[in-house]
N, C-alpha and C positions, 0 to 999 in steps of 0.2 A: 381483714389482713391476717386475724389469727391463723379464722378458718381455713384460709387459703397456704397459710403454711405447713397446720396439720396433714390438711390433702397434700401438699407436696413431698412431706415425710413418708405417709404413707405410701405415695406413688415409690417413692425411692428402696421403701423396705422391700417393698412386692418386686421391685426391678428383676428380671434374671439375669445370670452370670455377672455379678456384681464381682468385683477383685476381690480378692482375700490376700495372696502374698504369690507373688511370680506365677509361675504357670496355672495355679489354684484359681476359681474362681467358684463362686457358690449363689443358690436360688435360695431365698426365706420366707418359708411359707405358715400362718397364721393360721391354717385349720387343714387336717388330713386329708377335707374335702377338695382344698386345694393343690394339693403334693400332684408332681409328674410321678405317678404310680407305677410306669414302665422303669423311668432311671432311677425309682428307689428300688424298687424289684432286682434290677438286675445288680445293683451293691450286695443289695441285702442276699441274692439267692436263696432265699428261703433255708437262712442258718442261723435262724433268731425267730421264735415264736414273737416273744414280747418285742419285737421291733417289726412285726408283722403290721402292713396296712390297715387291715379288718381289726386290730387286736386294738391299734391305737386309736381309732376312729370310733370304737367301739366304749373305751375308757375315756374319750371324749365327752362322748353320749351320757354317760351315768356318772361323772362327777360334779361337783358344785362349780357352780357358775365363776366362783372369786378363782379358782385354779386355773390360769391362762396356758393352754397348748402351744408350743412353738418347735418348728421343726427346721433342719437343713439339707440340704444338696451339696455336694461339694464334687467340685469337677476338676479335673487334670486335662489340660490342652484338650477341653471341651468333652471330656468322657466320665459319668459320674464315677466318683471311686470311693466315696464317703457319703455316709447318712447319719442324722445324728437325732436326738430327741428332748425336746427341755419342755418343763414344765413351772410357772411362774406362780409362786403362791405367796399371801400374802398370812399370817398368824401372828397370834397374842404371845405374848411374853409368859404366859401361862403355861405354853409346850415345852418348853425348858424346866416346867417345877418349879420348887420356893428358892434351887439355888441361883435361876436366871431372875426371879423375882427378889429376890433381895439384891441382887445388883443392881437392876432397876429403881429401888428403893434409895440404894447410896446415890445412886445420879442425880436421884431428882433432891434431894436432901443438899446435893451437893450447889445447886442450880447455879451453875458456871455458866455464862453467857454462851458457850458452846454447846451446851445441852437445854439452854430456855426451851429454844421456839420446839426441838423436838418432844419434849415433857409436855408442853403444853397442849400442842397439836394432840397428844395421845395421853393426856395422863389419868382419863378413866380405862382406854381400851389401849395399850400398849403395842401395835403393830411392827412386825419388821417384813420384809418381803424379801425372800427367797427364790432365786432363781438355780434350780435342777437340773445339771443335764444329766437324765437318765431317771427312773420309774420310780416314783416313790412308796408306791402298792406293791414292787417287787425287789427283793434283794436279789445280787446278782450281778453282774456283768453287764448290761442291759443298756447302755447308753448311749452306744453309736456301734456301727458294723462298717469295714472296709471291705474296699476288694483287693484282687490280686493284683490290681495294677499300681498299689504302693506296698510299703512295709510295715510293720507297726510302730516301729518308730516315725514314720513319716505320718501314720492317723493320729500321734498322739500330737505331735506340733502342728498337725487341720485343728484337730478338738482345741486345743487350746487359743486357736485364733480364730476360732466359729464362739466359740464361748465366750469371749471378750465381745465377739460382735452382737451377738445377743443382748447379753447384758447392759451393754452401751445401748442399744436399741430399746432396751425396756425402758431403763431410765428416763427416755423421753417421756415412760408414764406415769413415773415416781420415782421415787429414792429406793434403788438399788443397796439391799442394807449385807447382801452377799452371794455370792455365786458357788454355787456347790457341783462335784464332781461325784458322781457314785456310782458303781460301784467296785473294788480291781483287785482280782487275786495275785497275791504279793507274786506268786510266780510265773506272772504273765506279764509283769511290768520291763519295759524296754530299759536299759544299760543307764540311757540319755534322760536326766531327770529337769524335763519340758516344763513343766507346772510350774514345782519346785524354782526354777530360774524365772516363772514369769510371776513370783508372790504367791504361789496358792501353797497351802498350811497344810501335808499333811497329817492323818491322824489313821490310827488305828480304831473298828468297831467292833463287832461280836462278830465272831468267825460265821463263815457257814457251815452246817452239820451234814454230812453228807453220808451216804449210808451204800457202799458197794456191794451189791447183792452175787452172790456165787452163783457160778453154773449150777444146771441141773438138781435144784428145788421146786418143788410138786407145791409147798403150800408154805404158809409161816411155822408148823409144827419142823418142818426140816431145816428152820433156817436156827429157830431155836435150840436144834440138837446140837447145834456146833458151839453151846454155848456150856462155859465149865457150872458145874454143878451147879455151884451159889447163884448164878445168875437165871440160868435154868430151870430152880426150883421158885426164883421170884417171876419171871417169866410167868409160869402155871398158878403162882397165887393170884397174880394180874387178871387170868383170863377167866381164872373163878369168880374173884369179886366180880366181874363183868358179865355174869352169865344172865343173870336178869336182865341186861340192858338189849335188845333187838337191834342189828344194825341192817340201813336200808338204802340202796346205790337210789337214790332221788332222780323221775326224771324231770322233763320241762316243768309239765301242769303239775307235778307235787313240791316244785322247789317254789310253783308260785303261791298255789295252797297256804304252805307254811313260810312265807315269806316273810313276816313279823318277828314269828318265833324265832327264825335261824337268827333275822338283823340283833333282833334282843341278846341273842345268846355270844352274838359276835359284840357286841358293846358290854359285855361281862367278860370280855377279853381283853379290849382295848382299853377299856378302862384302867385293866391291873398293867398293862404296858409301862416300861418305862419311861421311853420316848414317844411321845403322841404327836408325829409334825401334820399327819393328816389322816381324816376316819373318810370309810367307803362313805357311798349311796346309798339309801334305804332300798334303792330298787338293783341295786348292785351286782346280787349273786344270780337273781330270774334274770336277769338281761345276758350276764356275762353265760348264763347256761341255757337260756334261747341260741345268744350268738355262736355257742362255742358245746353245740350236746355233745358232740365226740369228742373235746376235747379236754373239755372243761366237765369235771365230776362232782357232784355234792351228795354226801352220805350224811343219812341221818340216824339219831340215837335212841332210841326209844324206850322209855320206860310205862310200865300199863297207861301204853299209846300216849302218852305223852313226849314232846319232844323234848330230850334233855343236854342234848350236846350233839355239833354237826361238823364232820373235815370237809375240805375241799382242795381241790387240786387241777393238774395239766398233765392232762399226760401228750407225753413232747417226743420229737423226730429222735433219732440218735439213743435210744434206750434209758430216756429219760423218766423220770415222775417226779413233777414237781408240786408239793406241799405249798398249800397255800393255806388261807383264814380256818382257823376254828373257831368254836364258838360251845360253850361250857355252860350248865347249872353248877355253880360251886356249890350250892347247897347237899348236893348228894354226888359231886367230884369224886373226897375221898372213897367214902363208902363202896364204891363200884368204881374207881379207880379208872374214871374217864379219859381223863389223858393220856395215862397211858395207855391206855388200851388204842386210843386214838394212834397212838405211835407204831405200835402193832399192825393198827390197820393200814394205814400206809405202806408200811411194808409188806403185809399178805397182798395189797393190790400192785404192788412191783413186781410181785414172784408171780400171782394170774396174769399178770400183761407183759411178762417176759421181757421187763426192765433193768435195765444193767445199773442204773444209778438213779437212786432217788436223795433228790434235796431237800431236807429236812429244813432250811431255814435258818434265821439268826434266834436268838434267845432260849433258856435253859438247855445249856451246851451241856451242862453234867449230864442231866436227866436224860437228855440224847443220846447221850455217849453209851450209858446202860443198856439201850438197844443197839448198840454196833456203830452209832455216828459218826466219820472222825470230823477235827475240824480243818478247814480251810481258812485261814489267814484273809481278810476282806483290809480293803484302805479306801479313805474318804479324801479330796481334794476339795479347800474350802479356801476361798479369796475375800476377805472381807472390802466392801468397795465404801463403806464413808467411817468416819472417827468412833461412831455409837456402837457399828458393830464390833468393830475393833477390841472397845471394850467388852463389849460380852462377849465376845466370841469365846475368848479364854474359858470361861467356865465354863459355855456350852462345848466347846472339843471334851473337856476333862471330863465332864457329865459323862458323854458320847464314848468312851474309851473302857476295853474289857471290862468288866468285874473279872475279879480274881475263880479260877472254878480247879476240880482235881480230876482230870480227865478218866475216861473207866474204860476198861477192856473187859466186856462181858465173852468174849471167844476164847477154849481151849487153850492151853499154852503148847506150843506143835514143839 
């Protein structure tokens, strides 16, 4: 009888054009392999790399098994107009730091009949399960795409009633301990505050650094000149300390070569992170630069032929370059002034690929800023769905919320 229940849930999830709310009705589908490829294509129009079929089906591929994929269709008097994307992950109370872990500590100390069976169930390995609509490997916007046949105030009340269906849907496989929304630049958000009326929390996190590159720049030494003296003169300190270092655009068979090294050099990143909700693939960066050679770039750092630090990135439709994973020897960081120089190179490859905008990312917003960064304003949407999370959630938003930083204007004063 179980069995034949689960099969029936399951028959129900896969249904197509299930209701969602008056003319809306929506397909959910469990793996990219199964998406109608044609009615997400035509939402998406190919105005979203990371919401691209190949890109998701690909980040399928090389993640860990415990991250469950889920995706939707959403259709208007039977024409799709919405696509969205979530990803289900389960983590240790660890990812939050010692200040989610000591609230953990008062709970279980506290052992109120409301928190027994939870405490016990987990009280070597702390679990809570996270449901994602939108990319947790990418900051960004990245979470759902509409077409022109609604507005975005009408995407933002689908998402919020695709994302309740979800969630209620996963629950059949465990305790929903919260539903997360990410990621929305504050100047994009609709008048009508959807979420907000349906319980979800927002919160402010680390901006993104975004770096608008000028007309008519030959290389990075041009982009520098427009930079007042003091900035200008650290600029050239930067690229001396770095002279020793080789840099080198990686293709397939070298990024799988040094496939080790890069992952090493990328978990001497992750590790100084502040928030860790989820680490790549070992096999991650050769896979994502098999699938994606023109798209997807990895450079590496070389010091006498050793590899010492690597960037990577996208370069994207619309005059974009988008910054992704690096990966650093801090042991000879300072010294040759890796990172920055990493910062540098990103931007000389915006000016060679005649890139109008390159996203630099969320974290060390100062240090950004030194090379040209400004910031953008990002907000997170979080619903906590039983009592446990409730209480934590508190400290993990306050965790999650700016650090204080003093923004810098390294360009002439006109």
């Amino acid at each position: 009888m179980i069995a034949f229940c689960e099969k029936h849930k399951d028959y129900l999830r896969k249904k197509p054009q299930r209701n969602l709310s008056g003319d809306y009705t929506f397909t959910f589908y469990e793996s990219m392999v199964e998406v109608d490829k044609p009615a997400w294509n035509e939402v998406l129009a190919h105005s979203d790399f990371f919401l691209n079929t190949d890109y998701l089906r690909l980040i399928e591929k090389v993640h860990h098994p415990h991250i469950v994929h889920r995706y939707a269709i959403v259709y208007k008097n039977k024409r799709p107009v919405f696509v969205s994307c979530f990803q289900v992950i389960d983590f240790t109370a660890d990812v939050f730091g010692d200040l989610v872990e000591s609230q953990i500590t008062d709970l279980t100390a506290k052992k109120t009949k409301l928190f027994d069976k939870y405490i016990d169930k987990y009280k070597d390995h702390v679990v809570m399960r996270l449901v994602t609509c939108g990319n947790n490997f990418i900051s960004g916007e990245h979470c759902f795409a509409y077409s022109k046949g609604i507005k975005r105030e009408e995407a933002f009340f689908v998402l919020e009633k695709i994302s309740q269906i979800v969630s209620k849907e996963e629950k059949l496989r465990g305790t929903i301990s919260a539903t997360l929304i990410k990621d929305f630049y504050i100047n994009r958000l609709p008048k009508e505050k959807t979420l907000e009326e349906n319980k979800f929390i927002e919160f402010m996190v680390e901006p993104d650094m975004r770096v608008e590159i000028p007309d008519n720049l030959q290389d990075v030494n041009d982009y520098i000149a427009l930079f007042a003296k003091k900035y200008r003169n650290r600029a050239k300190h930067i690229f001396k300390d770095g002279t020793a270092v080789s840099k080198k655009d990686l293709s397939v068979d070298e990024v799988k070569l040094f496939n080790k090294q890069i992952y090493s050099l990328y978990e001497n990143v992750f590790t100084k992170a502040k928030f860790k909700l989820v680490k790549l693939a070992p096999d991650y960066f050769y896979e994502m630069k098999k699938g994606f050679a023109d798209t997807f770039f990895v450079s590496g750092y070389f010091l006498e032929n050793k590899l010492v630090a690597f960037d990577s990135g996208y370069y994207l439709p619309d005059d974009v370059l988008e910054a992704h994973c690096i990966g650093i020897n801090y042991d000879v960081n300072k010294e040759y002034e890796l990172y920055q120089n990493i910062l540098y190179h990103f931007i000389e490859l915006a000016i060679i690929h005649k890139k109008k905008h390159l996203n630099l990312g969320r974290t060390a917003s100062e240090i950004k800023s030194t090379v040209g960064a400004k910031a953008h304003e990002l907000v997170c949407y979080i619903k906590p769905q039983n009592t446990v999370s409730k209480v934590i959630l508190n400290p993990f938003i306050n965790f999650l919320q700016p650090t204080e930083w003093i923004p810098r204007n390294p360009f002439k004063e006109e």
